[in-house]
N, C-alpha and C positions, 0 to 999 in steps of 0.2 A: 892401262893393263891390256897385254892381247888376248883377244879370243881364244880361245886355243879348242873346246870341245862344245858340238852342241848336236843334239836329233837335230835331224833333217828334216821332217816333216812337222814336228811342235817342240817346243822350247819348254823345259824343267826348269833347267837351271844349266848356269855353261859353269865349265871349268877354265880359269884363268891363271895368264904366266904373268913374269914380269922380268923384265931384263936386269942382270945381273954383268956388269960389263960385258964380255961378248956372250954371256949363258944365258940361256930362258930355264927358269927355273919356275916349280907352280907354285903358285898363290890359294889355290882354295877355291870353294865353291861359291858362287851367289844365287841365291835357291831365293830372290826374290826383286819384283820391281817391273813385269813381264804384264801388261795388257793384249789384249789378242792382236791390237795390229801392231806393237811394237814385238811382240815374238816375231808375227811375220815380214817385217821389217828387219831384225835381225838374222833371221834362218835366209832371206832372198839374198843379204850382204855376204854370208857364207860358205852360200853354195860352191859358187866357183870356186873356192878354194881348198874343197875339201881333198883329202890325202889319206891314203892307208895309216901310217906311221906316226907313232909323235912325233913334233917338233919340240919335245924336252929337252935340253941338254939329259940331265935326269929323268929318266921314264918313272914314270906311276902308274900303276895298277889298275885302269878305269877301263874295262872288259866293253860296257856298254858305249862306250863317248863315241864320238862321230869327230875326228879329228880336223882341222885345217891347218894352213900356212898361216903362221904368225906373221901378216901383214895387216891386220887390224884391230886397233887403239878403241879401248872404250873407256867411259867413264864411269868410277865405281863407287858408293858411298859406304865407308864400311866402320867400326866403332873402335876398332881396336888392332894390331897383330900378332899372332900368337910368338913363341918361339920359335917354331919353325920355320914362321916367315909368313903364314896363312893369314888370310883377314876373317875378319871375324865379323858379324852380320851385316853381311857385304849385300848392299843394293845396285841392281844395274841401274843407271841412270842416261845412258845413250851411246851411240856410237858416234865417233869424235871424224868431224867433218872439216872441223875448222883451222886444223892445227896440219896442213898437210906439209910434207918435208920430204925430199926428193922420191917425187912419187907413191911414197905412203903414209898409211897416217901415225901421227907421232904418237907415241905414251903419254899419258897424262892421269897421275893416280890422285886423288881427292885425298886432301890432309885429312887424318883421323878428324871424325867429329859425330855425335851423339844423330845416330841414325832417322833421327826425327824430322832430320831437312830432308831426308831423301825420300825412302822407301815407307816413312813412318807418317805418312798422310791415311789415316785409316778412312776408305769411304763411309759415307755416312747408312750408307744400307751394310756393313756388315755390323751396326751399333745396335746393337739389342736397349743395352743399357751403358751410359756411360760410366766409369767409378771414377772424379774427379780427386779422391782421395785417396787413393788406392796405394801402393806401396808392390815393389814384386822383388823376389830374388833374381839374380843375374843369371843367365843359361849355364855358368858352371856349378855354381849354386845348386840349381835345380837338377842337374847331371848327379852331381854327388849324392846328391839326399835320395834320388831314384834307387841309385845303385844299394843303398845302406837297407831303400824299407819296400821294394819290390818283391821281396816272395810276401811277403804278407800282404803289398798295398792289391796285387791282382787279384787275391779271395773276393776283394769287392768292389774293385773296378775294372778288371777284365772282363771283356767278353759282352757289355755293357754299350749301348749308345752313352754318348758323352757328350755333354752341353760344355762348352770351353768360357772361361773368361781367358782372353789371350792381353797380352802386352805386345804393342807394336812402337818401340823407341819411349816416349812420354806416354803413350795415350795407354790405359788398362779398362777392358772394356768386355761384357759380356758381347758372346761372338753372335749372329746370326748372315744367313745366307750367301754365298759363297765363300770357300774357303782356298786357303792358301794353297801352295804345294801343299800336296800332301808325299812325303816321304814313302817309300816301299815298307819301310818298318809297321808304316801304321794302317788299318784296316778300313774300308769306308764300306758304307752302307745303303741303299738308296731305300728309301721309305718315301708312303705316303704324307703329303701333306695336312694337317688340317681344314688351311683355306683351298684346299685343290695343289696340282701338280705334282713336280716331286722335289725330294732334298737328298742331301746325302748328309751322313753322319759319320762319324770317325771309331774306330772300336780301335783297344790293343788287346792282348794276349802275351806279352813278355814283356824284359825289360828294355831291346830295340825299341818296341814300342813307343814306350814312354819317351824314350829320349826323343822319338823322333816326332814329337808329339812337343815337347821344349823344341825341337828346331822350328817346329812352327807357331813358336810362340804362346803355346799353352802355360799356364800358372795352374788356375784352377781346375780339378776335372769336376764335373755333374752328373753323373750315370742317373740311368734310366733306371726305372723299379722294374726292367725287365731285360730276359737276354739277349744277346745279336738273334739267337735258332728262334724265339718266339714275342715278338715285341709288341705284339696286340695283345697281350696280357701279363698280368702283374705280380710279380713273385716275391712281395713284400710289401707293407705297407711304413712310411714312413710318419714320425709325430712332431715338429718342429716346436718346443714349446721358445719360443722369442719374448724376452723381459722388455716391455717397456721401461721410458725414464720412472727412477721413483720404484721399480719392483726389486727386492732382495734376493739375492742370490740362494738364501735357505728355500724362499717361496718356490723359486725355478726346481731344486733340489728335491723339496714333499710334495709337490706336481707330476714329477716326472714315478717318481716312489707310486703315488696315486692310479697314472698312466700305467705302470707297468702291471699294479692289482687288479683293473681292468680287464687288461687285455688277457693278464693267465687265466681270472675267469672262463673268458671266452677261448682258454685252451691256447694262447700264443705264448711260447718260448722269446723275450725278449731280449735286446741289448741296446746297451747306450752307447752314445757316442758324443764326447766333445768337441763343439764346431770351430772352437780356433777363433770365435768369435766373440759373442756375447751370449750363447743361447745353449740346448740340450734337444739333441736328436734323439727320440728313443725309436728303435729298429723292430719290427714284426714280420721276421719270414714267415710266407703261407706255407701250411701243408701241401698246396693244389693253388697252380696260378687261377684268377682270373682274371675278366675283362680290367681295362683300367677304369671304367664307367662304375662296374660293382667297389673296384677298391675306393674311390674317389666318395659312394656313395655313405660307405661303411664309415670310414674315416672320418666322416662330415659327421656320419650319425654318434662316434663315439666321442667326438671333441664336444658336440651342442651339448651330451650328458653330462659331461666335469663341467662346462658353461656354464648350464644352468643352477650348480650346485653355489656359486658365488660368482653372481652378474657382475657385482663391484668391483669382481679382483683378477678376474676372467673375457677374454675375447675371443669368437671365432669373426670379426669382422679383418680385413688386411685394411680396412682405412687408418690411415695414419690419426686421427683425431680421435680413433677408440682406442689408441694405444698407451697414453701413457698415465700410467699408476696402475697399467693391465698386463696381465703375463697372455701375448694372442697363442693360441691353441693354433696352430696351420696345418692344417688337415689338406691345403691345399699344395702339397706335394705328394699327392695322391693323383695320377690322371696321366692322359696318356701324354707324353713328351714330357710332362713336368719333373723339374729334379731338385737334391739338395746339393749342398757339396758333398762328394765322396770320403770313404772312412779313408784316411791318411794323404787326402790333395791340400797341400798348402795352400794359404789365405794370405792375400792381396792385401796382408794388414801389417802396420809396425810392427817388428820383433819376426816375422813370417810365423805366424803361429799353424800349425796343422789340425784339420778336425780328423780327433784321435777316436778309436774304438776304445773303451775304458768296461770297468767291471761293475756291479751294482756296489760292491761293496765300497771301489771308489769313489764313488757317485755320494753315497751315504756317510763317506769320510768327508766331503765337502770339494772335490775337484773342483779345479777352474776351468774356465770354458776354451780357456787360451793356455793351459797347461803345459803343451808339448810344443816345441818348437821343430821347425827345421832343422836348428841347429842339433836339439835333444830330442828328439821320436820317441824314444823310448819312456825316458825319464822323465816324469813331472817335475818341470822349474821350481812352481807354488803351489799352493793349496787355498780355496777362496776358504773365508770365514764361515760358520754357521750362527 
């Protein structure tokens, strides 16, 4: 495929032709595969050739591109093509040296195939966590569902830092320290570190957003208990009740009933939420943010209170050897960077189930934790037993 558009000074991502008997027609974008020296390795191979004009037969719309002469061949890994002719998670994989044919270099486009030879080597410093088990919808998949539940899903993940589990080819993987492209659609943030320095973080605010948030390989989101305007302190506290093996689902159900007489005591308007998984979020917006140090500290002190009322049947420890015949209390999504998954982010799990916002009275009818799908947002599939 030829080069056809790149900045001149850093590489995004190029836009690529591909010859059509004697027409260059485009191919789409590859918005991944780009180390620092092979951008500048590619930006030095096109300088000299750049050009006011396209060299489309057919022109497209690309206001920003930085155009050349279609006299150089690269190699592309890409999974799919669309209708149009477009590839579809197209990795750059090099510029083609080897194949020269009178004076230039030839086309040479990579047979479809599952982007995990190419671009899908994820390094092992952006692996937080690995999910060997994981499951994910396809990027059209995830496009459509965006579009159906985006005025509702931004009330609670706009506007938010967001911890990502992304899918890169085979591998489904909580993300940490450097990130992909990041698309124009999507917002980035630079915050403090924990251990020192700094990081960035991804915010949206629309439905662009999102999608462009799936271009870069997001599945799950994880918002922050706080806003992008004030992120040193906490505008909600979160309740993770998580069933070990051996705990019944009525248990998780008159826990969370329990959690919620708690907290209105202490004056919180609460709401539940099903995680798509196995467990029950109950949600506590503050009146008045605070620190995440105070929220972390309260949270701790309200889960030890339901603890100690039955040690047998109860955990605030996260060790996996206190967990099972125990429903763990996690209090420990409380604090500053810590997240859950967000009220309607799909789940890296069979069937793509969604953690849904739900009502108490649902909750109290016997909801399932994995009740809404992707495919149904709205609609409850099942209903678990009491």
């Amino acid at each position: 495929m030829e080069k056809l558009g790149a900045r001149p000074r850093r590489i995004a991502s190029l836009y690529i032709g591909r010859r059509q008997g004697d027409r260059l027609v485009y191919a789409g974008k590859v918005p991944s595969g780009y180390s620092l020296p092979v951008a500048r390795e590619v930006r030095e191979a096109l300088d000299p050739y750049i050009q006011t004009r396209s060299p489309l037969t057919t022109p497209v719309r690309k206001p920003k591109a930085t155009w050349v002469q279609p006299v150089i061949d690269a190699e592309v890994a890409y999974s799919s093509v669309t209708a149009q002719g477009l590839v579809r998670e197209a990795a750059f994989k090099g510029l083609r040296d080897d194949l020269v044919r009178t004076g230039r270099r030839a086309l040479r486009m990579v047979s479809p195939r599952r982007v995990a030879e190419a671009r899908d080597v994820v390094p092992k410093e952006n692996i937080l966590q690995l999910l060997p088990d994981a499951v994910a919808p396809t990027e059209a998949q995830l496009n459509a569902y965006w579009e159906k539940v985006a005025k509702r899903a931004l009330v609670h993940l706009g506007n938010r830092p967001l911890k990502l589990v992304r899918r890169v080819g085979d591998t489904i993987f909580y993300h940490k320290g450097p990130l992909p492209p990041i698309p124009r659609s999507v917002h980035r943030l630079t915050v403090a570190k924990r251990e020192g320095g700094k990081g960035v973080r991804v915010w949206v605010d629309d439905l662009a957003g999102l999608h462009g948030l799936v271009e870069m390989g997001a599945v799950e989101l994880h918002p922050w208990n706080a806003m992008v305007y004030d992120i040193e302190h906490a505008d909600r506290l979160v309740f993770d009740l998580d069933p070990g093996a051996g705990v019944e689902w009525p248990f998780v159900i008159d826990t969370a009933l329990e959690v919620r007489r708690l907290l209105e005591e202490e004056g919180f308007a609460t709401w539940p939420k099903v995680t798509g998984g196995k467990g029950l979020h109950i949600m506590a917006p503050l009146r008045e943010a605070i620190s995440h140090d105070e929220a972390h500290r309260y949270s701790r002190a309200l889960a030890e209170r339901l603890a100690a009322t039955d040690r047998g049947r109860y955990t605030v420890s996260a060790s996996m050897a206190q967990r099972p015949g125990r429903l763990f209390i996690d209090y420990l999504r409380n604090g500053r960077g810590t997240t859950a998954a967000g009220a309607w982010s799909p789940r890296v799990r069979p069937g793509f189930p969604i953690a849904a916002p739900v009502t108490w009275r649902q909750v109290e009818a016997g909801i399932a934790p994995d009740a809404f799908t992707l495919a149904s947002p709205f609609k409850a599939k099942r209903r678990a037993g009491r």
